[in-house]
Predicted model as a PDB file, atoms N, CA, C, CB and O in Angstrom, pLDDT in the B-factor column:
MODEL        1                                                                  
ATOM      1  N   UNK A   1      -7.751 -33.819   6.962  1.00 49.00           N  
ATOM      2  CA  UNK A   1      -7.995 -33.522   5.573  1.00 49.00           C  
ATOM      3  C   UNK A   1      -6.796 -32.766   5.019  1.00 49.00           C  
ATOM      4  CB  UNK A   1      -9.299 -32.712   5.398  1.00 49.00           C  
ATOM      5  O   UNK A   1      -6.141 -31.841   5.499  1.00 49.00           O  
ATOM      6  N   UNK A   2      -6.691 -33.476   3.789  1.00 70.00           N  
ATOM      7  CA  UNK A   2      -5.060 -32.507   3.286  1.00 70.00           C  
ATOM      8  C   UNK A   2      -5.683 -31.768   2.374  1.00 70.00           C  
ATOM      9  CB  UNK A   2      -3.499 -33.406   2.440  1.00 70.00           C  
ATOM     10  O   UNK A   2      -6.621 -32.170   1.685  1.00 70.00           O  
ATOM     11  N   UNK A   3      -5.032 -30.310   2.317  1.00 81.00           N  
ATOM     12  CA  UNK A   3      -5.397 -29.361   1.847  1.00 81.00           C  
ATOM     13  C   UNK A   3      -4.294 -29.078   0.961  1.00 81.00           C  
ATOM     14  CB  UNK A   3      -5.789 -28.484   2.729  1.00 81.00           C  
ATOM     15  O   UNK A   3      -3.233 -29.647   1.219  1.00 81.00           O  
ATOM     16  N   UNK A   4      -4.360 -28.034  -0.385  1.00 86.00           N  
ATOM     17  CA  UNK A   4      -3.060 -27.101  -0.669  1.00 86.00           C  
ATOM     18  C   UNK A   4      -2.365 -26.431   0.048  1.00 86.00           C  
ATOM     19  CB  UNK A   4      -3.198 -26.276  -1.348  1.00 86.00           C  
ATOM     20  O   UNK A   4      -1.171 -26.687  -0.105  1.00 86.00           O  
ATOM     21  N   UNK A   5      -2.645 -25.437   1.001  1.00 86.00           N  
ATOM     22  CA  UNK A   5      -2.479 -25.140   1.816  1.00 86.00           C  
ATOM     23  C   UNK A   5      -2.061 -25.638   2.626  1.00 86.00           C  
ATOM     24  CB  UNK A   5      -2.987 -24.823   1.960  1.00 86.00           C  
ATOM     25  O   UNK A   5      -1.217 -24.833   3.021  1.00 86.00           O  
ATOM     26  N   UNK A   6      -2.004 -26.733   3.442  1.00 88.00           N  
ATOM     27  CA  UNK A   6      -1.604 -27.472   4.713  1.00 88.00           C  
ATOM     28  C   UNK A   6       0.141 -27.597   3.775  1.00 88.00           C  
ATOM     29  CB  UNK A   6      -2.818 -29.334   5.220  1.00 88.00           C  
ATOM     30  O   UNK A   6       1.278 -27.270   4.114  1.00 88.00           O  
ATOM     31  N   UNK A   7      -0.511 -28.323   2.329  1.00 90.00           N  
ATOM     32  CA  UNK A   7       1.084 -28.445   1.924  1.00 90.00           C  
ATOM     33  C   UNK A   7       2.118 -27.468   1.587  1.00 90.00           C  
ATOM     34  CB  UNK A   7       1.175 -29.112   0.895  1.00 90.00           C  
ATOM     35  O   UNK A   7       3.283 -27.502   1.983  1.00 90.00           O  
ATOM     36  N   UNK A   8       1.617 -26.642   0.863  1.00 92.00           N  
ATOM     37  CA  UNK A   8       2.466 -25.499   1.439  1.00 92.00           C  
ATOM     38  C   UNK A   8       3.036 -24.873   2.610  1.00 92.00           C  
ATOM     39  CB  UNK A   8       2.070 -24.800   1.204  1.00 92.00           C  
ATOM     40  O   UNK A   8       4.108 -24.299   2.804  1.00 92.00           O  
ATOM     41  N   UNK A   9       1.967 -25.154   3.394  1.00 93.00           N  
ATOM     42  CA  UNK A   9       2.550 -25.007   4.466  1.00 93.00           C  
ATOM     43  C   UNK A   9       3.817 -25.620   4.964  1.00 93.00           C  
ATOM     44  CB  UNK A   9       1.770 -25.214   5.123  1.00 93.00           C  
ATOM     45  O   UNK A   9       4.820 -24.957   5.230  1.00 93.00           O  
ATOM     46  N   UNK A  10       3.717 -27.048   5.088  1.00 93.00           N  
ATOM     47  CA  UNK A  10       4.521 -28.411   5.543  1.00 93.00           C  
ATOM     48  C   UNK A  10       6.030 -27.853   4.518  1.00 93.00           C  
ATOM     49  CB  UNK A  10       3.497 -30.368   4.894  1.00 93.00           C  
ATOM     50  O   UNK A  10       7.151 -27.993   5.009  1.00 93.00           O  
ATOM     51  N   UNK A  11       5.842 -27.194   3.003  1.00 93.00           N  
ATOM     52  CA  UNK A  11       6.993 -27.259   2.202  1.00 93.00           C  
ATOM     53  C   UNK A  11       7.331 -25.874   3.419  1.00 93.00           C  
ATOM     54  CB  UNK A  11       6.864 -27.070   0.146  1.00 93.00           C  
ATOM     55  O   UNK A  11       8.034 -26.114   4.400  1.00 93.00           O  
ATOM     56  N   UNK A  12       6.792 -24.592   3.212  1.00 95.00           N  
ATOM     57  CA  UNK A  12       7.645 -23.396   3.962  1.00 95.00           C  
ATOM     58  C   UNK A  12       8.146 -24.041   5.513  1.00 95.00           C  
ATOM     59  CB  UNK A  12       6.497 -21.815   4.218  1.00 95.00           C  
ATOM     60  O   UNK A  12       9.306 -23.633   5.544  1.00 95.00           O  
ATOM     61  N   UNK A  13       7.963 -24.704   6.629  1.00 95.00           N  
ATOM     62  CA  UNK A  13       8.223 -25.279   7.517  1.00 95.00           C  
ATOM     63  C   UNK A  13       9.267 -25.907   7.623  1.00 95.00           C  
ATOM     64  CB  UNK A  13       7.517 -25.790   7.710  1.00 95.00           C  
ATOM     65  O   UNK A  13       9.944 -26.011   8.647  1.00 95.00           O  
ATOM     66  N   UNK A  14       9.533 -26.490   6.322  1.00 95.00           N  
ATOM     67  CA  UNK A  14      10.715 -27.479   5.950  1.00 95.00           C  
ATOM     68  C   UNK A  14      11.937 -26.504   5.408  1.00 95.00           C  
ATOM     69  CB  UNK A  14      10.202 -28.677   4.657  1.00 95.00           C  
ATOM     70  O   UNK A  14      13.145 -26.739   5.400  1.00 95.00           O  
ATOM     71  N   UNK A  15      11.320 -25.491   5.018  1.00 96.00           N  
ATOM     72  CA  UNK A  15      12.169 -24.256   4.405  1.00 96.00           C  
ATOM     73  C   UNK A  15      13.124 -23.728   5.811  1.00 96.00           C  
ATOM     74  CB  UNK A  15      10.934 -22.805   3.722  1.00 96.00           C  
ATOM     75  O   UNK A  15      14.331 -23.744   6.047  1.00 96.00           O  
ATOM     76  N   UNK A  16      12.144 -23.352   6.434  1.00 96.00           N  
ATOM     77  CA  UNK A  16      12.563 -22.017   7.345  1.00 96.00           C  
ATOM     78  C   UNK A  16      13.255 -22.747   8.445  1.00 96.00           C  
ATOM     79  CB  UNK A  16      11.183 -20.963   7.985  1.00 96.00           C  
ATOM     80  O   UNK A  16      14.162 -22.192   9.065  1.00 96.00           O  
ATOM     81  N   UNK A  17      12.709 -24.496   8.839  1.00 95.00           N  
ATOM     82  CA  UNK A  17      13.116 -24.854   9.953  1.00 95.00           C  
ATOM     83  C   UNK A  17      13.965 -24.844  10.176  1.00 95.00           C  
ATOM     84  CB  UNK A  17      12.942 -25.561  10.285  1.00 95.00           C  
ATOM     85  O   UNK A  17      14.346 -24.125  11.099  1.00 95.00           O  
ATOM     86  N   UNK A  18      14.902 -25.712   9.408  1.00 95.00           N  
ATOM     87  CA  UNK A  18      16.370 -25.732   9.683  1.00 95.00           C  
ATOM     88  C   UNK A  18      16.778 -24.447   9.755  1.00 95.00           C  
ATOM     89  CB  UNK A  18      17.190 -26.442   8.695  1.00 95.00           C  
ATOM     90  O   UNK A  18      17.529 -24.400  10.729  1.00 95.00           O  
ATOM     91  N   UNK A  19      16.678 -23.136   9.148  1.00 96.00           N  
ATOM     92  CA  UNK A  19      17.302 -21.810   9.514  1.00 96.00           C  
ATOM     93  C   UNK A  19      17.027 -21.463  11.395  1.00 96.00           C  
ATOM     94  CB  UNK A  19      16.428 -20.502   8.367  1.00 96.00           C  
ATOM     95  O   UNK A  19      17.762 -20.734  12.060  1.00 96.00           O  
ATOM     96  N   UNK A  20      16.158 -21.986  11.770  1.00 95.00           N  
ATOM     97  CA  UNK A  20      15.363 -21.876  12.903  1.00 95.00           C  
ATOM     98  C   UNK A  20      16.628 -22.288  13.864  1.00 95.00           C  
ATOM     99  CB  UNK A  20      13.893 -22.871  12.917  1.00 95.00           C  
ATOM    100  O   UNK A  20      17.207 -21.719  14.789  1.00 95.00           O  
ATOM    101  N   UNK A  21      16.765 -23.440  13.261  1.00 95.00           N  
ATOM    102  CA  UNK A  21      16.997 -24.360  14.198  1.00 95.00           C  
ATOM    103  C   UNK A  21      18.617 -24.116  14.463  1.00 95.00           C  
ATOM    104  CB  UNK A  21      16.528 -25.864  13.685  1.00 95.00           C  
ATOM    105  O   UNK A  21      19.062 -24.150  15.610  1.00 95.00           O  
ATOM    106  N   UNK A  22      19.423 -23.880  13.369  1.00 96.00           N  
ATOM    107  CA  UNK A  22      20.597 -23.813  13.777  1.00 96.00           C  
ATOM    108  C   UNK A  22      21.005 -22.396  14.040  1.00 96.00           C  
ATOM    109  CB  UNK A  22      21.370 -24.459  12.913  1.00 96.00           C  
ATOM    110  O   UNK A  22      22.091 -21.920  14.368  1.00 96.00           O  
ATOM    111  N   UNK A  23      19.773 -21.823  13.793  1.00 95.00           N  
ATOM    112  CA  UNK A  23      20.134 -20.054  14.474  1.00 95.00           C  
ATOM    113  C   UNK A  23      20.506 -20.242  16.366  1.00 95.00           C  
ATOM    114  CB  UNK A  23      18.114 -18.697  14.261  1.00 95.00           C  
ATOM    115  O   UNK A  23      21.488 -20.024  17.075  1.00 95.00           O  
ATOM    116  N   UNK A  24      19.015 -20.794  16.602  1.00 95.00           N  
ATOM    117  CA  UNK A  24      18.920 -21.214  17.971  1.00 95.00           C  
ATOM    118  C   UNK A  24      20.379 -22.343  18.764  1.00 95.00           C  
ATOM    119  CB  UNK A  24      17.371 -22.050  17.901  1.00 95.00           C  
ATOM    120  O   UNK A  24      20.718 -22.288  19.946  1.00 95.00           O  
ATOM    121  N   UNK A  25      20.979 -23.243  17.721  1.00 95.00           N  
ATOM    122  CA  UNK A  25      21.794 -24.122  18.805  1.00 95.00           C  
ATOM    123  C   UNK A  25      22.989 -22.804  18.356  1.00 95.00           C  
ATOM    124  CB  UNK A  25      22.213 -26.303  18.426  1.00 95.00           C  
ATOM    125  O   UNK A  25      23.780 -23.252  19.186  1.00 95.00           O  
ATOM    126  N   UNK A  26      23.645 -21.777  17.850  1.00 95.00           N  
ATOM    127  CA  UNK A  26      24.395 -20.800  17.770  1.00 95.00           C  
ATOM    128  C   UNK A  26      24.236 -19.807  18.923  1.00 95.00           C  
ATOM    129  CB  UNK A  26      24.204 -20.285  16.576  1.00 95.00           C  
ATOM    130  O   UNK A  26      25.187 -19.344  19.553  1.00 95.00           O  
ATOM    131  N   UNK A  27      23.058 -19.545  19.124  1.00 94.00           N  
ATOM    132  CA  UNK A  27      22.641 -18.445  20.253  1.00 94.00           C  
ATOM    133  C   UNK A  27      22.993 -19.421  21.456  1.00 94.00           C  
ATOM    134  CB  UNK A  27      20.800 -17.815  20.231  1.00 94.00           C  
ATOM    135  O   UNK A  27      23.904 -19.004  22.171  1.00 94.00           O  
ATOM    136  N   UNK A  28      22.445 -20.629  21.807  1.00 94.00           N  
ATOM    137  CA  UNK A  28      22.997 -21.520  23.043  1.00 94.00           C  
ATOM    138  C   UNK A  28      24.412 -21.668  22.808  1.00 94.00           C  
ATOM    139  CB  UNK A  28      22.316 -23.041  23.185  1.00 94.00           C  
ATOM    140  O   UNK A  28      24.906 -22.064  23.864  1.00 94.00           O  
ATOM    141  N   UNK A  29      25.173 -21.555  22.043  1.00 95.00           N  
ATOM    142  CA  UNK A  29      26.437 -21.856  22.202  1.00 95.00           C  
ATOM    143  C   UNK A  29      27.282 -20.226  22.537  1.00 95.00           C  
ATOM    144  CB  UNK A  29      26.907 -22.741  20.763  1.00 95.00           C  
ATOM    145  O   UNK A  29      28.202 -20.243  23.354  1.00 95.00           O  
ATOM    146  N   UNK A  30      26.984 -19.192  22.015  1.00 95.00           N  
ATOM    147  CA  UNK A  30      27.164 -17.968  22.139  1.00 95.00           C  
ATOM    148  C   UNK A  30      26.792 -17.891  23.485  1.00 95.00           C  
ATOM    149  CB  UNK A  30      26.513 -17.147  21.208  1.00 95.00           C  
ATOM    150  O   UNK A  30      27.730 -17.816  24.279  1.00 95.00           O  
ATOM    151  N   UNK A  31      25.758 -17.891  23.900  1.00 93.00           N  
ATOM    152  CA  UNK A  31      24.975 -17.173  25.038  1.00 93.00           C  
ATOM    153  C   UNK A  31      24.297 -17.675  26.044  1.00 93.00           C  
ATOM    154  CB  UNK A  31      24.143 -16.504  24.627  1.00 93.00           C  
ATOM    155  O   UNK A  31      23.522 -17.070  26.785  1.00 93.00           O  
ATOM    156  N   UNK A  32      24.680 -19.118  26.075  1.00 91.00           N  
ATOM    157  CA  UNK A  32      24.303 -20.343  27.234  1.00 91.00           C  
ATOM    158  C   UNK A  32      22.926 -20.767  27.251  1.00 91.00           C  
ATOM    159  CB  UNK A  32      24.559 -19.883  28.774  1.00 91.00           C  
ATOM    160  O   UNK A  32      22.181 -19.973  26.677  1.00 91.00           O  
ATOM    161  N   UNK A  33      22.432 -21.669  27.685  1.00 92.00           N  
ATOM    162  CA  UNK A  33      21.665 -22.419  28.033  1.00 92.00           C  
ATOM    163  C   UNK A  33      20.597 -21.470  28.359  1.00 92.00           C  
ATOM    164  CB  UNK A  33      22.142 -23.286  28.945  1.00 92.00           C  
ATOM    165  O   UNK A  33      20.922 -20.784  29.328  1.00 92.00           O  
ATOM    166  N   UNK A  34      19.335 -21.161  27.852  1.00 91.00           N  
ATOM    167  CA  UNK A  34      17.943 -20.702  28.603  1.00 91.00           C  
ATOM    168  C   UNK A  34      17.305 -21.523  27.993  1.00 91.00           C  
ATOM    169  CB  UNK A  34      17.300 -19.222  28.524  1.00 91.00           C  
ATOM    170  O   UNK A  34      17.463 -22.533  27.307  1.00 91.00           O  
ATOM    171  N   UNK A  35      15.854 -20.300  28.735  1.00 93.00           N  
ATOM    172  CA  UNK A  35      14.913 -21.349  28.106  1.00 93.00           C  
ATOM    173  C   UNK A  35      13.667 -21.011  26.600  1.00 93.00           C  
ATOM    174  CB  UNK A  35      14.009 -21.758  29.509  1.00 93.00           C  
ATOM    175  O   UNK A  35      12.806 -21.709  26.063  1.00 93.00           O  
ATOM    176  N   UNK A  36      13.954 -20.206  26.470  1.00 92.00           N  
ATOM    177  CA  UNK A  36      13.666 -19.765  25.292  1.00 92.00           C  
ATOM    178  C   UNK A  36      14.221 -20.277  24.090  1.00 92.00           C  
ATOM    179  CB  UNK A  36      13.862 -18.655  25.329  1.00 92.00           C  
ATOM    180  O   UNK A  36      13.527 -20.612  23.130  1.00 92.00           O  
ATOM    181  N   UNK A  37      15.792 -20.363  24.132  1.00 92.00           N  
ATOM    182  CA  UNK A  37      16.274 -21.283  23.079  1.00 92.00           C  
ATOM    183  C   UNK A  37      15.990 -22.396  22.850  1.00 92.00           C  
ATOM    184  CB  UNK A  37      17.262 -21.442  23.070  1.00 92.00           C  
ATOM    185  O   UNK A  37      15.905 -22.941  21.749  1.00 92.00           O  
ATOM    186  N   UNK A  38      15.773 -22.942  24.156  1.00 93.00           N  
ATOM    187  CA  UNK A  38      15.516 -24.651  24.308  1.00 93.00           C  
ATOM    188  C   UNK A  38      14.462 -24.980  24.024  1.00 93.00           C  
ATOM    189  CB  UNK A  38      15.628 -25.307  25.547  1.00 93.00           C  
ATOM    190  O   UNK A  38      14.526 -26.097  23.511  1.00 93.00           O  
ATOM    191  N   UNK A  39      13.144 -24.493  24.089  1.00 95.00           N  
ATOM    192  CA  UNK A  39      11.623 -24.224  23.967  1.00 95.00           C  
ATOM    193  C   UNK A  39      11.536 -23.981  22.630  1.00 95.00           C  
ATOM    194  CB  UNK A  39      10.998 -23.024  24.823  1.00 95.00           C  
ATOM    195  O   UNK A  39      10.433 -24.334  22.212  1.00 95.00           O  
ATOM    196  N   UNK A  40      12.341 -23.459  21.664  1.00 95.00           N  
ATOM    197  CA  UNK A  40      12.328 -22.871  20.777  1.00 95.00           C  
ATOM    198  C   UNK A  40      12.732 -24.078  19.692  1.00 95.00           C  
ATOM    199  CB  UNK A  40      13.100 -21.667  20.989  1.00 95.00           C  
ATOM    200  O   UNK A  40      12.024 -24.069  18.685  1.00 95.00           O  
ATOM    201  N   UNK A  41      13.781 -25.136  19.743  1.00 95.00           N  
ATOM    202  CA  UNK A  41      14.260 -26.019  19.474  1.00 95.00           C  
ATOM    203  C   UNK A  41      13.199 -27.087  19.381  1.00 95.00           C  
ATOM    204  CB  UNK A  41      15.226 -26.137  20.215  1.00 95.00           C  
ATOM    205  O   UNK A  41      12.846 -27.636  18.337  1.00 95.00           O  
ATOM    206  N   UNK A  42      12.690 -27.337  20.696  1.00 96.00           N  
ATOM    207  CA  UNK A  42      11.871 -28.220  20.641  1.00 96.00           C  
ATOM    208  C   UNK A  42      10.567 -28.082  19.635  1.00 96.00           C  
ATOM    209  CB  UNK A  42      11.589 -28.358  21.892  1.00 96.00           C  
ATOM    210  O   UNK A  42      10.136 -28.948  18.875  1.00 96.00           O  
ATOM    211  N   UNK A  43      10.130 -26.924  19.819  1.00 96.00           N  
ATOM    212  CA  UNK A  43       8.939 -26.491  19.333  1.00 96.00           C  
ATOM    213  C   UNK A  43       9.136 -26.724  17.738  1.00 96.00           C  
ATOM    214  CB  UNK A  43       8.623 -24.956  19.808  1.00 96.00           C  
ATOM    215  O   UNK A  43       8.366 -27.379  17.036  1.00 96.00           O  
ATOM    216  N   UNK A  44      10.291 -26.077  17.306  1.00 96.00           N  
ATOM    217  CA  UNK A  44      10.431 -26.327  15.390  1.00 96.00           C  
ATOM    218  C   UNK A  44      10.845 -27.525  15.537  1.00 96.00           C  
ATOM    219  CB  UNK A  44      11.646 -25.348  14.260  1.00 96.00           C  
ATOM    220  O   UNK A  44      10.267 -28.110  14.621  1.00 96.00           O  
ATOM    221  N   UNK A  45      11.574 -28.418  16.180  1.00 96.00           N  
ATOM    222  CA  UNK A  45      12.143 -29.584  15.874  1.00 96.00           C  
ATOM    223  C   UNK A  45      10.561 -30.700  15.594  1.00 96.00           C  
ATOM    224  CB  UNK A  45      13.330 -30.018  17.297  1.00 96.00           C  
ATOM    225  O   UNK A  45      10.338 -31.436  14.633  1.00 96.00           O  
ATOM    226  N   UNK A  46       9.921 -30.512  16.499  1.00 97.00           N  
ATOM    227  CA  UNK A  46       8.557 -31.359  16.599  1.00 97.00           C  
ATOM    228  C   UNK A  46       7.863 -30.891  15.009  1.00 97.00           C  
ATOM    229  CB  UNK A  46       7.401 -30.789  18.229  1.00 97.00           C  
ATOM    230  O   UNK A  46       7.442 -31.654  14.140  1.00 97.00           O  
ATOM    231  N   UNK A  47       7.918 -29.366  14.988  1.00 96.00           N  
ATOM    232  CA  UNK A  47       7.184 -28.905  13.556  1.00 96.00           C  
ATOM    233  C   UNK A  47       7.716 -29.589  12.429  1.00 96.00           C  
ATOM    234  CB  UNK A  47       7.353 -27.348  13.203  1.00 96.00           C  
ATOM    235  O   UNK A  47       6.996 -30.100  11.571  1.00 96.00           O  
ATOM    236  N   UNK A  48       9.142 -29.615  12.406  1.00 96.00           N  
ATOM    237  CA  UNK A  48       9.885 -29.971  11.314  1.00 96.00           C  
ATOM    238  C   UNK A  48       9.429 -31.342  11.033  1.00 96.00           C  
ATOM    239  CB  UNK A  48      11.368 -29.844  11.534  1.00 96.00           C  
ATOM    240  O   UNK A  48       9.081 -31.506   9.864  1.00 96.00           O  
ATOM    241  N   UNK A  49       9.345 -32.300  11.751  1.00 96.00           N  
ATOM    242  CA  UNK A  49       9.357 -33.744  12.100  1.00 96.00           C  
ATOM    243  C   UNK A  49       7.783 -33.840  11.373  1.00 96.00           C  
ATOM    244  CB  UNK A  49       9.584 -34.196  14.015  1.00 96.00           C  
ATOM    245  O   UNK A  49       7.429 -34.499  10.395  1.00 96.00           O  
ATOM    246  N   UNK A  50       7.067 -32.998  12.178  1.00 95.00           N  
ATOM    247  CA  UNK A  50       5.267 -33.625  11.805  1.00 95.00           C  
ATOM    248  C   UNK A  50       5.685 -33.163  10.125  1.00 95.00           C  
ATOM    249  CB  UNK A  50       3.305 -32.378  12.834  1.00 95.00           C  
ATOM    250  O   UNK A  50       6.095 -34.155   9.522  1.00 95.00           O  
ATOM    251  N   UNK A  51       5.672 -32.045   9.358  1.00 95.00           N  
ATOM    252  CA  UNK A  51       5.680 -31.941   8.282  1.00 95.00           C  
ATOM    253  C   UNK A  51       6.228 -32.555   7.253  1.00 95.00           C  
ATOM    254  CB  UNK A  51       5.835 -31.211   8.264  1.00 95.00           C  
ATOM    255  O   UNK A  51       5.788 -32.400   6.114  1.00 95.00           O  
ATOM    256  N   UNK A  52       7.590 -33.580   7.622  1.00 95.00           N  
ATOM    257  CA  UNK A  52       7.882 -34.636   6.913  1.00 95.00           C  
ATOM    258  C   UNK A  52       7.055 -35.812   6.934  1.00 95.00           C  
ATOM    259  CB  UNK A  52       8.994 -34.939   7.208  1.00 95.00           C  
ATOM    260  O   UNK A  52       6.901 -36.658   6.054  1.00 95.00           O  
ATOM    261  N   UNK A  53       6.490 -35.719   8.207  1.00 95.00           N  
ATOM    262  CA  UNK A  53       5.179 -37.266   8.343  1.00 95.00           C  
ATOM    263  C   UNK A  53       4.072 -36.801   7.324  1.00 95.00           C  
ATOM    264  CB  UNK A  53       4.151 -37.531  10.325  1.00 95.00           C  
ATOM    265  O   UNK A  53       3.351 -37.542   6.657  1.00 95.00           O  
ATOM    266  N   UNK A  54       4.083 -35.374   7.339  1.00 93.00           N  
ATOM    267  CA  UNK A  54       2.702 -35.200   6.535  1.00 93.00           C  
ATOM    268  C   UNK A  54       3.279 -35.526   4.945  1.00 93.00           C  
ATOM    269  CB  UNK A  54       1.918 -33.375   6.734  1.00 93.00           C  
ATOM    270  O   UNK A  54       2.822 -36.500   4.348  1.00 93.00           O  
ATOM    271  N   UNK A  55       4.113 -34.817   4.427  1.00 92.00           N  
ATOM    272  CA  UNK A  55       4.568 -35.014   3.208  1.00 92.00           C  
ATOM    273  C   UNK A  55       4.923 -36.306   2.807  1.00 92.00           C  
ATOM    274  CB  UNK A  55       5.505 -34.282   3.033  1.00 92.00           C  
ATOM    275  O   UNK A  55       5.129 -36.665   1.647  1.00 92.00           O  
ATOM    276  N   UNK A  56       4.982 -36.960   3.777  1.00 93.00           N  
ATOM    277  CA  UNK A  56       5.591 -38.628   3.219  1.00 93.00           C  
ATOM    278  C   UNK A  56       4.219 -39.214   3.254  1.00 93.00           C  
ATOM    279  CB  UNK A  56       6.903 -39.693   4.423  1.00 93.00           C  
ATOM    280  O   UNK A  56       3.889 -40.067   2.430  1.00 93.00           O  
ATOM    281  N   UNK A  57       3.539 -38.852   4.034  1.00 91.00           N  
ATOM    282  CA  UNK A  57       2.097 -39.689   3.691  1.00 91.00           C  
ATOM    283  C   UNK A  57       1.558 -39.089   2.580  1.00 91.00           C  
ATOM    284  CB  UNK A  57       0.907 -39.663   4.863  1.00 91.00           C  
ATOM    285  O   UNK A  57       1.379 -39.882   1.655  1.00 91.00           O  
ATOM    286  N   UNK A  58       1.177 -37.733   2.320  1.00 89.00           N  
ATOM    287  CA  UNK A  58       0.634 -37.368   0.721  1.00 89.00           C  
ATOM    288  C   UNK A  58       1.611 -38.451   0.092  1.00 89.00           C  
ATOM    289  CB  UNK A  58       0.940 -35.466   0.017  1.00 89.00           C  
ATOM    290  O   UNK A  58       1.040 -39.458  -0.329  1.00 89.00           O  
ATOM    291  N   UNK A  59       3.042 -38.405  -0.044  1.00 90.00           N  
ATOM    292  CA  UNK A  59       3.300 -39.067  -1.151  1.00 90.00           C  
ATOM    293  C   UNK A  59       3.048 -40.592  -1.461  1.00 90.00           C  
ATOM    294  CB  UNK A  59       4.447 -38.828  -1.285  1.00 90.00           C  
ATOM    295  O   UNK A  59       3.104 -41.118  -2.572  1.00 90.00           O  
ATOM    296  N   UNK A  60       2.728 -41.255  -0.137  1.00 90.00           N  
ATOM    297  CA  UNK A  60       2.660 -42.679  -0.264  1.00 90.00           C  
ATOM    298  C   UNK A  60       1.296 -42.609  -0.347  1.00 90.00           C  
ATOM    299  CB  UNK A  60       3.285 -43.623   0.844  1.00 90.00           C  
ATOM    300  O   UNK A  60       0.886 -43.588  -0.971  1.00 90.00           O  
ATOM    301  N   UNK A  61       0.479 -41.940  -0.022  1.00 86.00           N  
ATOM    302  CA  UNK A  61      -1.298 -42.327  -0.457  1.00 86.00           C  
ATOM    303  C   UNK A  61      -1.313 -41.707  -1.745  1.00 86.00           C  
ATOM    304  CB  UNK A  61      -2.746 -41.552   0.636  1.00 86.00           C  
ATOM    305  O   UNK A  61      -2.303 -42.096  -2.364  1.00 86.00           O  
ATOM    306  N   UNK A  62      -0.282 -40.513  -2.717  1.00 82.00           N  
ATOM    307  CA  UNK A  62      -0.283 -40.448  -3.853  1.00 82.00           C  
ATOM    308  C   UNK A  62       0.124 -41.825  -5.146  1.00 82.00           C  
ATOM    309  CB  UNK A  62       0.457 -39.396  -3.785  1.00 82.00           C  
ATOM    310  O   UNK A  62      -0.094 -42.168  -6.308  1.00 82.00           O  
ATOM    311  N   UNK A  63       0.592 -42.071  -4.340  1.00 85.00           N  
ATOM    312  CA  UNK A  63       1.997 -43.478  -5.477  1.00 85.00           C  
ATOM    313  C   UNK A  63       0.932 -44.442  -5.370  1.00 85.00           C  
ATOM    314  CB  UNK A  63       4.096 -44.374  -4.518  1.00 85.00           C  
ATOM    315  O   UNK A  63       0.637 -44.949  -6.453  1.00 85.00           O  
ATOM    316  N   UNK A  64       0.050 -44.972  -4.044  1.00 84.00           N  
ATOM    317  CA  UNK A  64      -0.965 -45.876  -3.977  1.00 84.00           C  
ATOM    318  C   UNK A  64      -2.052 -45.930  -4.871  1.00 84.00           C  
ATOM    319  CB  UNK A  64      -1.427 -45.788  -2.916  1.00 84.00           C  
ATOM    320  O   UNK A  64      -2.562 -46.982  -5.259  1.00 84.00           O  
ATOM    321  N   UNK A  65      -2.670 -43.959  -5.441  1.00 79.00           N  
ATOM    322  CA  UNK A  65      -3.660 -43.858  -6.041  1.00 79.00           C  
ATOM    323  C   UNK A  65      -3.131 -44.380  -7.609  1.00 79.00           C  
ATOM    324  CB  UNK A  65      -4.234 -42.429  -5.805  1.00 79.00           C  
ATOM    325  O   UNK A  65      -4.038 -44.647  -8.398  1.00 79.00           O  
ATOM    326  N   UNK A  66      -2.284 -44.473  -7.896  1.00 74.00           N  
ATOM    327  CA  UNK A  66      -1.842 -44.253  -8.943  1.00 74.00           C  
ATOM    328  C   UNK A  66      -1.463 -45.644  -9.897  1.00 74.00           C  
ATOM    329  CB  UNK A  66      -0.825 -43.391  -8.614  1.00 74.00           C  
ATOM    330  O   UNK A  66      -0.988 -45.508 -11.025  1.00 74.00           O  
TER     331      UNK A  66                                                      
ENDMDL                                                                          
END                                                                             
């Protein structure tokens, strides 16, 4: 069920991720390979990804209603 909320959500996600994300491949390049960075990558990279699936489907079941 899509909510306001869920979308807001999906927009701040899309906000912050990329800050996330290239904080983290800076710290691996600074400070080598663990696993916290790497875990960390994966984890927003997957977030980032679902929240564009979510936003592209509101918009294509929006354009459909219409």
């Amino acid at each position: 069920m899509r909510t306001k909320f869920g979308t807001a959500l999906d927009i701040f996600i899309l906000i912050i991720g990329p800050w996330i994300l290239y904080t983290r491949v800076v710290e691996i390049f600074n400070n080598g390979i663990s696993v916290y960075p790497v875990i960390s990558l994966i984890v927003v990279s997957l977030a980032v990804a679902l929240s564009v699936y979510n936003l592209y489907m509101l918009y294509s079941s929006r354009t459909k209603n219409q």
